[in-house]
C-alpha angles and dihedrals in degrees: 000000000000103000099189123147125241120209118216102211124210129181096224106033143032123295116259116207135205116206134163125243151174117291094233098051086085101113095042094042089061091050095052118102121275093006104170102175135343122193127211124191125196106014124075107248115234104194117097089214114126098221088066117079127184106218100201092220120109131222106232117254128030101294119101115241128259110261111232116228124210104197130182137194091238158053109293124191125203146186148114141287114185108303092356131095115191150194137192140179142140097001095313135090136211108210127178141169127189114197130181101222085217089071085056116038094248160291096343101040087039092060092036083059101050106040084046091058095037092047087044081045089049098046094058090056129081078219098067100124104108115209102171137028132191125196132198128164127151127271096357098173091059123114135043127267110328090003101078126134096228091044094045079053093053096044082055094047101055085043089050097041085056097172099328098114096030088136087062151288124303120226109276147174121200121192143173125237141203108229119129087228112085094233130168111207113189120163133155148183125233146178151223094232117041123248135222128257111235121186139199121245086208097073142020124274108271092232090053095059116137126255089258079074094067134274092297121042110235103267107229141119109225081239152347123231112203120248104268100009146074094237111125121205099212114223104223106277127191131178099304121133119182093351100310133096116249137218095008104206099012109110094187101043089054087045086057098038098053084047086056091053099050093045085049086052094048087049094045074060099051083246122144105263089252150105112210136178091286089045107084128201133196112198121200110204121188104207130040093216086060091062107087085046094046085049084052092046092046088042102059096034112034096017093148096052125094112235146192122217123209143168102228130149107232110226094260117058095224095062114084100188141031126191121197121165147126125276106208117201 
């Protein structure tokens, strides 16, 4: 695993970086100077630090996964205001909720509360300006038609999210786990100074999905650059192209066309058509037995840059595979 660091510019505050590290680095990385978030998956977290969130996504096969580490030049203060847990240091902030759907009634009420509680959070902090959302809630490929999991999350979302981004849509992924508890995880990054939407030619704009997407069109930007700099936050994307899923069955053609999509998103940005060792990817994989052929694939076509490998289900059944990320300048 590559564990280089990977610095967010900005032209008015300190640089944040996400890096990858050993999963059993935990206690000493919260210790470490200017730690704004770090990220376990797998293993329950037993600090009742803020900064430290338990993502309940595996890695396939029997080693644990790498933590991510989100790192700042700078003090950073925590704590916690009703359901959120937060973070801030030099002009950027770490926020998180964990809701059990079964205090809520469900999928929908569970994302109108919290993304009611993160966007009333948000508004009460100079760093308000979200560049970058994840998603995570249970089974979300469960139900028929407009009862889908996924669709009954979205329809919560946009109610939850009322006026607050009604400049636009950050960057976002949103994936379904495994675990036998029925768990919503949202948590963002956001900044002092706002970003700018960038989408991707390739493919039609989330928001303007057709009706055959649900009620209520998925609410995400392809991706967020960063006020002042060329740095790009990647929604998950995954092999669409227009609205439609592509190559339905085919593990190594989605894997090429989502690769297509990425480097024409990179190119709509005036960025070289590459991922290197500061730019990091997380990669979601439906199935365990599609590992060791995702690695392969990673491996002769982005071998420079560090990843993150998870069992993850992508909102619609037919994709295998999803790829979010950063793209650092």
């Amino acid at each position: 695993m590559n564990q280089a660091s990977s610095p967010i510019r900005t032209t008015a505050h300190v640089r944040p970086r996400v890096s990858y590290r050993p999963a059993d680095t935990a206690r000493a990385l919260l210790q470490a100077s200017g730690t704004l978030a770090l990220f376990d998956f797998g293993a329950a977290a037993t600090s009742d630090d803020p900064r430290w969130l338990h993502v309940p996504l595996h890695a396939p096969g029997a080693q644990p996964a790498p933590l991510e580490l989100w790192q700042v030049d700078a003090a950073v203060e925590y704590g916690r205001e009703g359901d959120v847990q937060w973070s801030c240091g030099g002009g950027w902030l770490f926020a998180a909720l964990t809701i059990d759907e079964r205090d809520h009634g469900g999928p929908q009420p569970a994302a109108e509360h919290a993304y009611t509680q993160l966007c009333a959070f948000l508004e009460t902090r100079p760093q308000r300006h979200v560049q970058r959302l994840w998603n995570y809630l249970a089974q979300i490929n469960e139900g028929e038609g407009d009862a889908e999991r996924y669709k009954q999350f979205c329809a919560g979302r946009l109610q939850g999210m009322r006026d607050f981004f009604q400049q636009g849509f950050p960057a976002a992924t949103a994936i379904g786990h495994r675990s036998d508890r029925p768990l919503l995880q949202v948590y963002c990054l956001a900044a002092a100074e706002p970003g700018e939407r960038v989408e991707n030619p390739r493919q039609m704009s989330a928001w303007r999905y057709p009706r055959q997407y649900g009620p209520t069109p998925p609410s995400f930007a392809r991706a967020m650059r960063l006020q002042g700099d060329t740095s790009l936050a990647i929604s998950g994307t995954a092999s669409i192209t227009g609205h439609a899923s592509q190559h339905h069955g085919d593990l190594e053609a989605q894997l090429t066309e989502t690769l297509t999509n990425l480097r024409t998103l990179l190119r709509h940005s005036a960025l070289p058509e590459c991922f290197g060792q500061n730019d990091p990817l997380k990669i979601y994989v439906r199935h365990a037995e599609d590992a060791e052929a995702v690695e392969d694939f990673l491996q002769r076509h982005v071998p420079d840059a560090p990843h993150l490998l998870l069992l993850g289900d992508v909102c619609r059944r037919e994709l295998l595979v999803e790829i979010d990320g950063w793209r650092f300048a």
